[in-house]
PDB file with one MODEL, atoms N, CA, C and O in Angstrom:
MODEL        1
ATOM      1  N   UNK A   1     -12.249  39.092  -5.071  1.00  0.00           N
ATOM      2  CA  UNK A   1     -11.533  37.833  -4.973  1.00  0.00           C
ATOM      3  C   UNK A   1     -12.529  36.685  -4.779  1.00  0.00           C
ATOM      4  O   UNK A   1     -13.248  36.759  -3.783  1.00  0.00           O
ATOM      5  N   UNK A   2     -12.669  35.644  -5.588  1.00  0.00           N
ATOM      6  CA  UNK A   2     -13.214  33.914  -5.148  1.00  0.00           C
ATOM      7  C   UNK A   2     -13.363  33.874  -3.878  1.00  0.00           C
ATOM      8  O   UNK A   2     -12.781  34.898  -3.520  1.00  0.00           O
ATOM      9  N   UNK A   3     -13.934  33.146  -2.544  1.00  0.00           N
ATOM     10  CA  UNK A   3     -13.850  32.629  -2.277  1.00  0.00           C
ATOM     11  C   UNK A   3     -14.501  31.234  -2.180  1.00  0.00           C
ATOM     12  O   UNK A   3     -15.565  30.975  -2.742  1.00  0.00           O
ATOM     13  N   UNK A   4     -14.029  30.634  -1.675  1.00  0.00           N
ATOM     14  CA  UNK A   4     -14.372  29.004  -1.202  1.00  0.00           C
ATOM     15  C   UNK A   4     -15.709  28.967  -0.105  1.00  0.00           C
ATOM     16  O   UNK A   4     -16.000  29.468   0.981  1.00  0.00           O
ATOM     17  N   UNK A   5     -16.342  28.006  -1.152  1.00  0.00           N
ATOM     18  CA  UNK A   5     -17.956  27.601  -0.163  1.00  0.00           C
ATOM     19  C   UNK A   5     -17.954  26.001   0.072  1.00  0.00           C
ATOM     20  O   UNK A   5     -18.559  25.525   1.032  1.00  0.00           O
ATOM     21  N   UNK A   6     -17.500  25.482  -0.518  1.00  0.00           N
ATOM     22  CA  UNK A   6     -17.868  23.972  -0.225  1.00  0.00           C
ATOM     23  C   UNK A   6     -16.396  23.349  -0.672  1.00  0.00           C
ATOM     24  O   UNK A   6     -15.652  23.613  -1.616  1.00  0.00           O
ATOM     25  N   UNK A   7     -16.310  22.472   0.347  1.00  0.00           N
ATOM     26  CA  UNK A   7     -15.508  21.315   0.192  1.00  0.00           C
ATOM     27  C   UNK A   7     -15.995  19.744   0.598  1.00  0.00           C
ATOM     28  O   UNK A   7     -16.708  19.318   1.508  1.00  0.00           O
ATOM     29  N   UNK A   8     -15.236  19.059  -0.562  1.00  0.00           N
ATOM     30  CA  UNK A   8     -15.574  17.745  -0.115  1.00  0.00           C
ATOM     31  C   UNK A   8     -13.964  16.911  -0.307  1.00  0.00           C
ATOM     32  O   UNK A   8     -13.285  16.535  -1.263  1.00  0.00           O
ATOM     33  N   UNK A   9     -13.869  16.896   0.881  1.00  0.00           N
ATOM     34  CA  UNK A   9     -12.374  15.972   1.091  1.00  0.00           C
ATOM     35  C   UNK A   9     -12.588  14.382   1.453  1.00  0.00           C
ATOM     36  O   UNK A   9     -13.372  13.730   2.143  1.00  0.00           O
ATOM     37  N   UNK A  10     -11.506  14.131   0.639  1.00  0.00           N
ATOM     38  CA  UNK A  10     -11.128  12.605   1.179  1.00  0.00           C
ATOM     39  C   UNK A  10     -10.159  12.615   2.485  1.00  0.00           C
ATOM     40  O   UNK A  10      -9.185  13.366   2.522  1.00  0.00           O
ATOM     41  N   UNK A  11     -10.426  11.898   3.359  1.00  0.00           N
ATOM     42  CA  UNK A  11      -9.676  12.174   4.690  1.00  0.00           C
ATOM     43  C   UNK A  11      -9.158  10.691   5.029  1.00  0.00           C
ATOM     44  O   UNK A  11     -10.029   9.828   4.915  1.00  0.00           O
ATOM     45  N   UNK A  12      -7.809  10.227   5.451  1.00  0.00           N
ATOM     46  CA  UNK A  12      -7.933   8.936   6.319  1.00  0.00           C
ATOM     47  C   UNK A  12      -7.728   9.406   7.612  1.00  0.00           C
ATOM     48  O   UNK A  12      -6.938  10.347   7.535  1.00  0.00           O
ATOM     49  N   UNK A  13      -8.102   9.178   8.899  1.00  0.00           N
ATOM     50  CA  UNK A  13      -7.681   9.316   9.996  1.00  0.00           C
ATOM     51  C   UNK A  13      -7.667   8.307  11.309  1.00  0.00           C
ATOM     52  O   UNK A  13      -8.201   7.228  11.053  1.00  0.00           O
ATOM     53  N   UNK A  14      -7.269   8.407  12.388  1.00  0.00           N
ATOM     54  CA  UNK A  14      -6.809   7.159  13.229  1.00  0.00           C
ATOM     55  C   UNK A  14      -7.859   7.163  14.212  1.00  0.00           C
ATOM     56  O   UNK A  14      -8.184   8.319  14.486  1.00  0.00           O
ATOM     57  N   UNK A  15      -8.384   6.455  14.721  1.00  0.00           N
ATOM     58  CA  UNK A  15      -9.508   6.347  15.462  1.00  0.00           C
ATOM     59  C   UNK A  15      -9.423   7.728  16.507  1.00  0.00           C
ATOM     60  O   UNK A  15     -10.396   8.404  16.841  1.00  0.00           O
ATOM     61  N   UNK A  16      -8.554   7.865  16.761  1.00  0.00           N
ATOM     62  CA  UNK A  16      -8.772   9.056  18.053  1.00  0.00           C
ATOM     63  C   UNK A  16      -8.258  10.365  17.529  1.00  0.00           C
ATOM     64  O   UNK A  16      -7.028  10.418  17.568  1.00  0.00           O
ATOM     65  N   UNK A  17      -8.737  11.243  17.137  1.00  0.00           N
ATOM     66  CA  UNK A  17      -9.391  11.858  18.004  1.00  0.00           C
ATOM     67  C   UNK A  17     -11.014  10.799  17.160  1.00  0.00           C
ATOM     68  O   UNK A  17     -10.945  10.380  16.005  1.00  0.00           O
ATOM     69  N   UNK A  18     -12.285  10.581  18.067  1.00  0.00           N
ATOM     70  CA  UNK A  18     -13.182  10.388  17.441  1.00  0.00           C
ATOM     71  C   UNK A  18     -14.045  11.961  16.367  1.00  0.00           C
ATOM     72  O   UNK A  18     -14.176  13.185  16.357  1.00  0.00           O
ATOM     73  N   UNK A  19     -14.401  10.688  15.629  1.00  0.00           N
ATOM     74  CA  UNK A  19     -15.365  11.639  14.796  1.00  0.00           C
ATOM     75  C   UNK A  19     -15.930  12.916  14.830  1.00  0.00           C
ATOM     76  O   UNK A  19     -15.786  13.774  13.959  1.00  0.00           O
ATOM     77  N   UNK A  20     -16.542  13.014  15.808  1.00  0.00           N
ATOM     78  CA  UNK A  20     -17.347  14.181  16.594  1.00  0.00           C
ATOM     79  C   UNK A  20     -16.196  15.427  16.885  1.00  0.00           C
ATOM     80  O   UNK A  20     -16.217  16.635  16.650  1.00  0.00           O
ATOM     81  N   UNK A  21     -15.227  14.558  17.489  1.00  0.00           N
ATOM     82  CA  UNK A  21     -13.932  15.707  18.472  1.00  0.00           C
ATOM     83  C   UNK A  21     -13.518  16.593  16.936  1.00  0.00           C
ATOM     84  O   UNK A  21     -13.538  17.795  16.670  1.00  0.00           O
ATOM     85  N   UNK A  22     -13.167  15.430  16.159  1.00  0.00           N
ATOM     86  CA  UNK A  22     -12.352  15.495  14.579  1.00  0.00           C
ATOM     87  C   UNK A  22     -13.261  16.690  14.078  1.00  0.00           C
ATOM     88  O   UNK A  22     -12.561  17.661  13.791  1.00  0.00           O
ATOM     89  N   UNK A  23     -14.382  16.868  13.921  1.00  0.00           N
ATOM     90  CA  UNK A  23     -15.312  17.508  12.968  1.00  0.00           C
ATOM     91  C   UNK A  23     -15.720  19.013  13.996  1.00  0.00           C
ATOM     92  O   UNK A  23     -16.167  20.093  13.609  1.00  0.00           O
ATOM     93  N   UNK A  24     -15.411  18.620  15.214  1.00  0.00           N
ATOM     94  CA  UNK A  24     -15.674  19.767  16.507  1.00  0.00           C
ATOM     95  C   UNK A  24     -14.411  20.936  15.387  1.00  0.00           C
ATOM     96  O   UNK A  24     -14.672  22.011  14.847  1.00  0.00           O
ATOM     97  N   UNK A  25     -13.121  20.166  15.392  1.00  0.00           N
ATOM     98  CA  UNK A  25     -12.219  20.682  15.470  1.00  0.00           C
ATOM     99  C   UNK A  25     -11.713  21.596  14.199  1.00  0.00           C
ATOM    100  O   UNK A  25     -10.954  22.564  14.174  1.00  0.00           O
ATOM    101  N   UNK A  26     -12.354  20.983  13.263  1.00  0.00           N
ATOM    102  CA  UNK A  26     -12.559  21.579  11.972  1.00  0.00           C
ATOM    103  C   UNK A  26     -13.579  23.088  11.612  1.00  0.00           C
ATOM    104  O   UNK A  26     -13.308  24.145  11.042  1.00  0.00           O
ATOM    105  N   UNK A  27     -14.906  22.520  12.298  1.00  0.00           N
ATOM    106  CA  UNK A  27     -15.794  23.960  12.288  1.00  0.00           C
ATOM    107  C   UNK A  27     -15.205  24.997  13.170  1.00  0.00           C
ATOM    108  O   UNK A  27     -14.915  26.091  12.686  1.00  0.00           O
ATOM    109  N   UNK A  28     -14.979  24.710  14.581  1.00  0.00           N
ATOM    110  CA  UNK A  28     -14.204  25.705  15.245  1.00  0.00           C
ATOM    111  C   UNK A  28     -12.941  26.725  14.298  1.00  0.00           C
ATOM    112  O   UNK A  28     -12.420  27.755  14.726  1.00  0.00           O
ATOM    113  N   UNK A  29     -12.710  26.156  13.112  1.00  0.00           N
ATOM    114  CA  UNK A  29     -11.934  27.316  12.713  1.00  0.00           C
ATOM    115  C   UNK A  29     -12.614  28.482  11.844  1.00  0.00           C
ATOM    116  O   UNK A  29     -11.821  29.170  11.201  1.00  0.00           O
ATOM    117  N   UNK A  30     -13.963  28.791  11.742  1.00  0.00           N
ATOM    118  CA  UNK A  30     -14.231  29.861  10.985  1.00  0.00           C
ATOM    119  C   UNK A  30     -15.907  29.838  11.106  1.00  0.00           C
ATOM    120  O   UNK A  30     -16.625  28.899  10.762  1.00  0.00           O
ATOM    121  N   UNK A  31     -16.280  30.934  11.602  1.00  0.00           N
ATOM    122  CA  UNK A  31     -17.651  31.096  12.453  1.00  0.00           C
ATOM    123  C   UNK A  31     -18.776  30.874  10.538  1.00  0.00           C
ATOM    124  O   UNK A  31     -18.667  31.287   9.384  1.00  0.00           O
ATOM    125  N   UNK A  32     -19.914  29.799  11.503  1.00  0.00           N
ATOM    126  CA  UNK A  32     -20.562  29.492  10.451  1.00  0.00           C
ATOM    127  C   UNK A  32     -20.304  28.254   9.649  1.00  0.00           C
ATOM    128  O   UNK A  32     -21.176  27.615   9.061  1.00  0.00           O
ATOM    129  N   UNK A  33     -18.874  27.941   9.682  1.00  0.00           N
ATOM    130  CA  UNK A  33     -18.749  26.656   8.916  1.00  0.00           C
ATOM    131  C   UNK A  33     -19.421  25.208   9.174  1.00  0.00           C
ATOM    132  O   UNK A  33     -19.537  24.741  10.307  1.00  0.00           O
ATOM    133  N   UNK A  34     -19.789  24.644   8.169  1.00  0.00           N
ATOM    134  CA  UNK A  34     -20.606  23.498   9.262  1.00  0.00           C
ATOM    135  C   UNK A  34     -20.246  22.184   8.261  1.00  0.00           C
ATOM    136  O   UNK A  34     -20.782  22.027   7.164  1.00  0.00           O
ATOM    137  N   UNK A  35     -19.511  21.515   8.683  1.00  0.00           N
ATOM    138  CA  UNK A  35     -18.693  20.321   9.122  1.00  0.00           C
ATOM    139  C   UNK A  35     -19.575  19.026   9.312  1.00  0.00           C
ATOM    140  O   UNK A  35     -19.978  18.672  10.420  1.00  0.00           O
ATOM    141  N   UNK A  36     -19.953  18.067   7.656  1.00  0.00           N
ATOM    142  CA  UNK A  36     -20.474  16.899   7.873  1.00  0.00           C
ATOM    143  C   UNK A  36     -19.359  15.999   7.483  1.00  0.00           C
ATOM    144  O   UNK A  36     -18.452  16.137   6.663  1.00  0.00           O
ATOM    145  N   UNK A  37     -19.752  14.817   8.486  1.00  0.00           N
ATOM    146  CA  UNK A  37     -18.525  13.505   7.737  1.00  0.00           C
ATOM    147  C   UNK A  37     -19.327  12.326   7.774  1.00  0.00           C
ATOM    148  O   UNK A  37     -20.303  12.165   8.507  1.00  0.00           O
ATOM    149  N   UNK A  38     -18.789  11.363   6.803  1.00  0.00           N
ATOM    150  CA  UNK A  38     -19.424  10.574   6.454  1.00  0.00           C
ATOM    151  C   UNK A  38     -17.955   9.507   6.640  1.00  0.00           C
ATOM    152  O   UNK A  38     -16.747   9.534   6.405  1.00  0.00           O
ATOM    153  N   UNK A  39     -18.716   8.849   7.064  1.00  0.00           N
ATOM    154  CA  UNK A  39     -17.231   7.195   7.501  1.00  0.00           C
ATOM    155  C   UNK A  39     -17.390   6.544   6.706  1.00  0.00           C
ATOM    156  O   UNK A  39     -18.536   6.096   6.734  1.00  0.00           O
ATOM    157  N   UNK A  40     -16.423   5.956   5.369  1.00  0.00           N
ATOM    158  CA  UNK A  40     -16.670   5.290   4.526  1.00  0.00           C
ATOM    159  C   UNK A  40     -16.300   3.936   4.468  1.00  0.00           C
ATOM    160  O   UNK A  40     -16.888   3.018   3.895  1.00  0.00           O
ATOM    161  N   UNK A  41     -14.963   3.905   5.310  1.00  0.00           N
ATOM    162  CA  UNK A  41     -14.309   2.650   5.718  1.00  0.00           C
ATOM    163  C   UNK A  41     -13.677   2.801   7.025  1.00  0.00           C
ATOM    164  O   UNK A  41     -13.283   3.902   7.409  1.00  0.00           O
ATOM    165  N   UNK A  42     -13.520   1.316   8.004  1.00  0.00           N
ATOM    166  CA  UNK A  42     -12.759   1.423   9.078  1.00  0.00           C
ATOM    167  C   UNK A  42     -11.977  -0.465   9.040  1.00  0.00           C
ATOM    168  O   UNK A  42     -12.205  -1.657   8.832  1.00  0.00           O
ATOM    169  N   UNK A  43     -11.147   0.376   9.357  1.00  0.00           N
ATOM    170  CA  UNK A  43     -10.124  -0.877   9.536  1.00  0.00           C
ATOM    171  C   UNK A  43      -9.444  -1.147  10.789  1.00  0.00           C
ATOM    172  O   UNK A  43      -9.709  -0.494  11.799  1.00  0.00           O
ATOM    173  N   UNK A  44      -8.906  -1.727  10.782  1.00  0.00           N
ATOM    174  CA  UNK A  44      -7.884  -1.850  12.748  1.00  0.00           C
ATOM    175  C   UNK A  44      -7.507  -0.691  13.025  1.00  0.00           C
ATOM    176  O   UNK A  44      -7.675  -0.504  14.230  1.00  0.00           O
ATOM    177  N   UNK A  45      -6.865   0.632  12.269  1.00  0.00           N
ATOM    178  CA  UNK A  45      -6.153   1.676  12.617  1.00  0.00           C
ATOM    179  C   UNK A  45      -7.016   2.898  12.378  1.00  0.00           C
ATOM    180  O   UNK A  45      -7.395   3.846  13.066  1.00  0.00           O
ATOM    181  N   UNK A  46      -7.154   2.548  11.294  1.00  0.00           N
ATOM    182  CA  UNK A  46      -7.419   3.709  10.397  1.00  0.00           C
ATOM    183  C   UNK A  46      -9.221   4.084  10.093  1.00  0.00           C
ATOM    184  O   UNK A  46     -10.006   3.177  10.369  1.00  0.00           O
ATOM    185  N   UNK A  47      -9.638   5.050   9.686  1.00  0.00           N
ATOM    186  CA  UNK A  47     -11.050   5.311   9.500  1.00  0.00           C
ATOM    187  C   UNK A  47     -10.995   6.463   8.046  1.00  0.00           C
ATOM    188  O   UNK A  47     -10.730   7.665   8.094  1.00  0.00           O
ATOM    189  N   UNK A  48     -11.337   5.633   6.806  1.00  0.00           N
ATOM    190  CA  UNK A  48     -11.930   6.882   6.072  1.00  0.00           C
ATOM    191  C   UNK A  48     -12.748   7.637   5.945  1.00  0.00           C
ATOM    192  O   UNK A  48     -13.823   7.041   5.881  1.00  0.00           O
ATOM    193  N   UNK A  49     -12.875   8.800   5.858  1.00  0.00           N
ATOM    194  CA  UNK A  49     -14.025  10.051   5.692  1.00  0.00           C
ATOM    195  C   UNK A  49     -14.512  10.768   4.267  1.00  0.00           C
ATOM    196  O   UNK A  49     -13.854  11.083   3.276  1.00  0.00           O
ATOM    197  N   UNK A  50     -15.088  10.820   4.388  1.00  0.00           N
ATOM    198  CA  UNK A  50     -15.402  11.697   3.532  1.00  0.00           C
ATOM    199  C   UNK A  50     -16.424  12.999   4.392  1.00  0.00           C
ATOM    200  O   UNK A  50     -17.441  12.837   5.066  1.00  0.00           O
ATOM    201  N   UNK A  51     -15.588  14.451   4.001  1.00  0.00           N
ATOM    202  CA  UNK A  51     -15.430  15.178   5.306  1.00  0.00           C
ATOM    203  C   UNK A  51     -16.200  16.612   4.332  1.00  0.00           C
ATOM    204  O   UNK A  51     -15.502  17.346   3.632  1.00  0.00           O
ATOM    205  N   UNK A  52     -17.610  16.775   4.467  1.00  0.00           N
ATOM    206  CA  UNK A  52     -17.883  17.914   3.449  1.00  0.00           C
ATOM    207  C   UNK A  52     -18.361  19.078   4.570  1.00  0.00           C
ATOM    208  O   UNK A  52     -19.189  19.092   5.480  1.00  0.00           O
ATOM    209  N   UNK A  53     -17.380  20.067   4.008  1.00  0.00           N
ATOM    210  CA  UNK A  53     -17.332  21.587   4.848  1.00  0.00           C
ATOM    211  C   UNK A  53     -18.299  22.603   4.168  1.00  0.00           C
ATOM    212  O   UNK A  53     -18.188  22.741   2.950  1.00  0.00           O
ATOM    213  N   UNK A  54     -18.912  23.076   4.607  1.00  0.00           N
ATOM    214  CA  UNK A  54     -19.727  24.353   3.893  1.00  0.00           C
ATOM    215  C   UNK A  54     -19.353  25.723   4.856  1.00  0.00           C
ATOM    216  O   UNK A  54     -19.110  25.399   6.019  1.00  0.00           O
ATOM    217  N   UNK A  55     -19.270  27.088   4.606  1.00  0.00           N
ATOM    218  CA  UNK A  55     -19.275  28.201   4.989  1.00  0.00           C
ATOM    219  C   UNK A  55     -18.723  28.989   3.898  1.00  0.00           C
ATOM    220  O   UNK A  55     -18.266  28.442   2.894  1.00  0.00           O
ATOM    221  N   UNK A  56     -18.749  30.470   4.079  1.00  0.00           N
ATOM    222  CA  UNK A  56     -18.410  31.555   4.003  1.00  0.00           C
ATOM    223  C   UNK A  56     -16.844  31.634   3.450  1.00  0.00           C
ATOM    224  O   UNK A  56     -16.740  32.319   4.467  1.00  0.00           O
ATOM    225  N   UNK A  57     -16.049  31.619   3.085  1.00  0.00           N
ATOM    226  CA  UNK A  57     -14.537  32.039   2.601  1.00  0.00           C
ATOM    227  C   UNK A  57     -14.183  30.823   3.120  1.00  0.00           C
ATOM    228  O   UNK A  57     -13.648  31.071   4.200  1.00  0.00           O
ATOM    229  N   UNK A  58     -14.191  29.970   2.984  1.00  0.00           N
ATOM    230  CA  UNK A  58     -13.144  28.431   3.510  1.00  0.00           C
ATOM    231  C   UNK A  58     -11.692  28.565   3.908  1.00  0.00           C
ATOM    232  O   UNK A  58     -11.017  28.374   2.896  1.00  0.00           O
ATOM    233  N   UNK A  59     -10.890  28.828   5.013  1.00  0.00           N
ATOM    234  CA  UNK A  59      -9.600  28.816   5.216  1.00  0.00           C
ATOM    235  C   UNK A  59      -8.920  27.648   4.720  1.00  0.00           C
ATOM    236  O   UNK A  59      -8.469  27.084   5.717  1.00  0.00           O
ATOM    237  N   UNK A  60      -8.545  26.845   3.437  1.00  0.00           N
ATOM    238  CA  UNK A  60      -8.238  25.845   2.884  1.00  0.00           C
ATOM    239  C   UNK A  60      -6.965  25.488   4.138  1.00  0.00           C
ATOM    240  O   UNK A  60      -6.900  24.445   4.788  1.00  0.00           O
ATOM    241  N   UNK A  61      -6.294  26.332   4.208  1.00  0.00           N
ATOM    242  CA  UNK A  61      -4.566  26.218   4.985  1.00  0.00           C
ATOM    243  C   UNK A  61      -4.854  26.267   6.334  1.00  0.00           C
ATOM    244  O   UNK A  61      -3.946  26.075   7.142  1.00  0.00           O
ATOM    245  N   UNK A  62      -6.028  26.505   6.714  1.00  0.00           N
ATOM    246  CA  UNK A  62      -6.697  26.511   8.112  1.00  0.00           C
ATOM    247  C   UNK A  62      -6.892  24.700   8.623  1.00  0.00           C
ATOM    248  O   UNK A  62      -6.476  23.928   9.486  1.00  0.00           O
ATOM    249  N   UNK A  63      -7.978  24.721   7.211  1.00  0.00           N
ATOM    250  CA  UNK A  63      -8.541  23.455   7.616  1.00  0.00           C
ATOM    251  C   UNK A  63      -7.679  22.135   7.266  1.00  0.00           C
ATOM    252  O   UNK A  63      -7.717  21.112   7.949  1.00  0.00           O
ATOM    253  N   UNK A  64      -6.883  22.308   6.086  1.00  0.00           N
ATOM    254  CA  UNK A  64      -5.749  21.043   6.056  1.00  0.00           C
ATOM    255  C   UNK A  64      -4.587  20.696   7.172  1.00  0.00           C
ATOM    256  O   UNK A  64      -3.922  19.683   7.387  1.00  0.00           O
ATOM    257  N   UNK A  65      -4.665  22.425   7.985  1.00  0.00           N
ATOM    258  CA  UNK A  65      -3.607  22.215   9.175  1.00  0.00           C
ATOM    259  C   UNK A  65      -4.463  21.402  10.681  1.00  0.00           C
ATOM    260  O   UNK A  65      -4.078  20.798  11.683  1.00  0.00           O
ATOM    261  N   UNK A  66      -5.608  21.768  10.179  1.00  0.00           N
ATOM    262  CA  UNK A  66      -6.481  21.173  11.589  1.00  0.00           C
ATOM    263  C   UNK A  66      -6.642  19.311  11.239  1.00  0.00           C
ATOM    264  O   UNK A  66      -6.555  18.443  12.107  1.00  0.00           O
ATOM    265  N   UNK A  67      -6.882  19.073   9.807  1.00  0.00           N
ATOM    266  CA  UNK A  67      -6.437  17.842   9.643  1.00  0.00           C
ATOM    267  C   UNK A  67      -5.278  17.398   9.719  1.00  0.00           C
ATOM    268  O   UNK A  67      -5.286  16.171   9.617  1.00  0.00           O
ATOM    269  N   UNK A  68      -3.843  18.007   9.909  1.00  0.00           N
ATOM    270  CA  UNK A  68      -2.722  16.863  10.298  1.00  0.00           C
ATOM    271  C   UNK A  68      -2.736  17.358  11.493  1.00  0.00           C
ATOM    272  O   UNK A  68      -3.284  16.459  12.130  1.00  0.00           O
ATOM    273  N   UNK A  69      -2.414  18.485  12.477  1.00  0.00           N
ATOM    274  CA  UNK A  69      -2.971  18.424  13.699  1.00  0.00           C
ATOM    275  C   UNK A  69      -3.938  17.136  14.312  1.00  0.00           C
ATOM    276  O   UNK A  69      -3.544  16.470  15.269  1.00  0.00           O
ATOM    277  N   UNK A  70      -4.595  17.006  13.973  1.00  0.00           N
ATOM    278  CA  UNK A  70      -5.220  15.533  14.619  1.00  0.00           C
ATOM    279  C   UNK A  70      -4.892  14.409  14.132  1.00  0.00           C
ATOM    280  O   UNK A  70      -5.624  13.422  14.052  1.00  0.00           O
ATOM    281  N   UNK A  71      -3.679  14.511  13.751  1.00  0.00           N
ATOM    282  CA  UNK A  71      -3.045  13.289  12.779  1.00  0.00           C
ATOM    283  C   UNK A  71      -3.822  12.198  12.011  1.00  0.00           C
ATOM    284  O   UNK A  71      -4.032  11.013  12.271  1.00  0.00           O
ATOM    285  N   UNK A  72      -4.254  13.153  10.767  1.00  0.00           N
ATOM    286  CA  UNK A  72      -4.956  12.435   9.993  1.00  0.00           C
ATOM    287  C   UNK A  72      -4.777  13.354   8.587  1.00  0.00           C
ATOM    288  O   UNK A  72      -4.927  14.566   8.740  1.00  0.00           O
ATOM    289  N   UNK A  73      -4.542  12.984   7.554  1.00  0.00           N
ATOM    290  CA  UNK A  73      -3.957  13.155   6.288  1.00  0.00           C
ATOM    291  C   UNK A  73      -5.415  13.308   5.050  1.00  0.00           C
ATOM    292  O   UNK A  73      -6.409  12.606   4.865  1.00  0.00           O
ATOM    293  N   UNK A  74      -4.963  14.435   4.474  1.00  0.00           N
ATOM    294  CA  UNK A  74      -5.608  14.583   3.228  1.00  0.00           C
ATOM    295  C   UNK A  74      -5.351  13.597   2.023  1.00  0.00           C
ATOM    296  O   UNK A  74      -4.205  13.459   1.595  1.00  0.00           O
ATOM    297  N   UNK A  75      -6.115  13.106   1.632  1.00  0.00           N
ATOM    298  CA  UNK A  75      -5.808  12.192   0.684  1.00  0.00           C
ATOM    299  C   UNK A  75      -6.192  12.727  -1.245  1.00  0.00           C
ATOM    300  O   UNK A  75      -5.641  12.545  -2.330  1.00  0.00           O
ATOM    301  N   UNK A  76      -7.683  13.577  -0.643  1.00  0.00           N
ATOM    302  CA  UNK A  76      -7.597  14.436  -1.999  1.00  0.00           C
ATOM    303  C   UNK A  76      -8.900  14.932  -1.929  1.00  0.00           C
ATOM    304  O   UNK A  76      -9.781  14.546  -1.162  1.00  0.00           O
ATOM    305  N   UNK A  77      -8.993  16.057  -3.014  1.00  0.00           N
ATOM    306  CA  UNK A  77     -10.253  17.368  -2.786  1.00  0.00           C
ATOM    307  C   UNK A  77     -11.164  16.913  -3.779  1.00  0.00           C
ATOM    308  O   UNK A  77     -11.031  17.337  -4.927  1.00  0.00           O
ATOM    309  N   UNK A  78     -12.369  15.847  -3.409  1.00  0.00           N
ATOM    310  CA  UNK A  78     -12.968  15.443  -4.315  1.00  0.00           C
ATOM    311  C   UNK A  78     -14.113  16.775  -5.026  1.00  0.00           C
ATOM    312  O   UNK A  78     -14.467  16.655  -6.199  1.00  0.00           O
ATOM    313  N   UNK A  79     -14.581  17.932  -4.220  1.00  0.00           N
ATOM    314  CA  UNK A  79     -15.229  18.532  -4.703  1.00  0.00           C
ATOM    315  C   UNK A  79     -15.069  20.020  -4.068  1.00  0.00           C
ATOM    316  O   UNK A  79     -14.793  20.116  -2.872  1.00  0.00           O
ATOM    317  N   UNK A  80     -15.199  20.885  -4.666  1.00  0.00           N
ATOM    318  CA  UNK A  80     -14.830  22.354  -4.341  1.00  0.00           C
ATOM    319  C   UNK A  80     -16.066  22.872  -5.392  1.00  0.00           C
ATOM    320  O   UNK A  80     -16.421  22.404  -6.474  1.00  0.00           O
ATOM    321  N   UNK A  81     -16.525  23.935  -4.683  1.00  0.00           N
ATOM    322  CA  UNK A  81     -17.375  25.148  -5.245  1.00  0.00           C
ATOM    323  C   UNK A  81     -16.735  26.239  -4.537  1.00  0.00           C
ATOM    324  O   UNK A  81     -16.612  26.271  -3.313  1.00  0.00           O
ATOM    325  N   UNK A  82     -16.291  27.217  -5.416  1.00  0.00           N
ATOM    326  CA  UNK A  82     -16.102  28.605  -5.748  1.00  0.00           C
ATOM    327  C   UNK A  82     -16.808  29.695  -5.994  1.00  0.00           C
ATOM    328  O   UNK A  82     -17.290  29.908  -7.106  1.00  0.00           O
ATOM    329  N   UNK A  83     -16.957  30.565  -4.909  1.00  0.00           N
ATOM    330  CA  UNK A  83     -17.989  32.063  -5.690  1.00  0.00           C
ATOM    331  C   UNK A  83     -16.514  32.891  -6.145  1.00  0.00           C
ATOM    332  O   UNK A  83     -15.337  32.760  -5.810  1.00  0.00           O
ATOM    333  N   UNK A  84     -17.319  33.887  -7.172  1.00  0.00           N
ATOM    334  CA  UNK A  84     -16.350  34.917  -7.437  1.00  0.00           C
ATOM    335  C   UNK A  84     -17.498  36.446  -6.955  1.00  0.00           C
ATOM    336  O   UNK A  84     -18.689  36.500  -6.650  1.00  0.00           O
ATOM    337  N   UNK A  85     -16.311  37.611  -7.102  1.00  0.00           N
ATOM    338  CA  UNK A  85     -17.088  38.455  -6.577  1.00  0.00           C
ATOM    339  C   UNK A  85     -18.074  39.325  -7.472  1.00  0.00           C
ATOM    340  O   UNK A  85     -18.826  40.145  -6.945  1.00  0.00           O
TER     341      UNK A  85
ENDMDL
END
């Protein structure tokens, strides 16, 4: 079976949780994953990301639930790499 090595998401999210907590909260779901973000815009509310994940089998349904959990929304999957077996 494929799995998933890299993602690069578009993210908007609300100032709190901060950055750090946000990206804590993301690697914590799958040993090895390592979780860079890049802030592209900030406005009064809101903060865009661009949120690139690397590890081992990517829990896609893991990590989109840990993004609305911190109430902050996928906006779209600018880049994905795939191994097959």
């Amino acid at each position: 079976m494929a799995s998933v090595q890299r993602l690069v998401l578009d993210v908007l999210k609300p100032h709190q949780p901060n950055t750090l907590e946000f990206a804590r909260a993301i690697a914590a779901l799958g040993e090895g994953y390592q979780v860079d973000i890049r802030v592209l815009e900030v406005d009064e509310d809101t903060e865009t990301l661009q949120v690139v994940i690397e590890g081992n089998g990517l829990d896609f349904d893991g990590i989109t639930g840990a993004i609305s959990e911190n109430g902050a929304s996928l906006h779209s999957i600018d880049e994905v790499t795939v191994v097959g077996n």
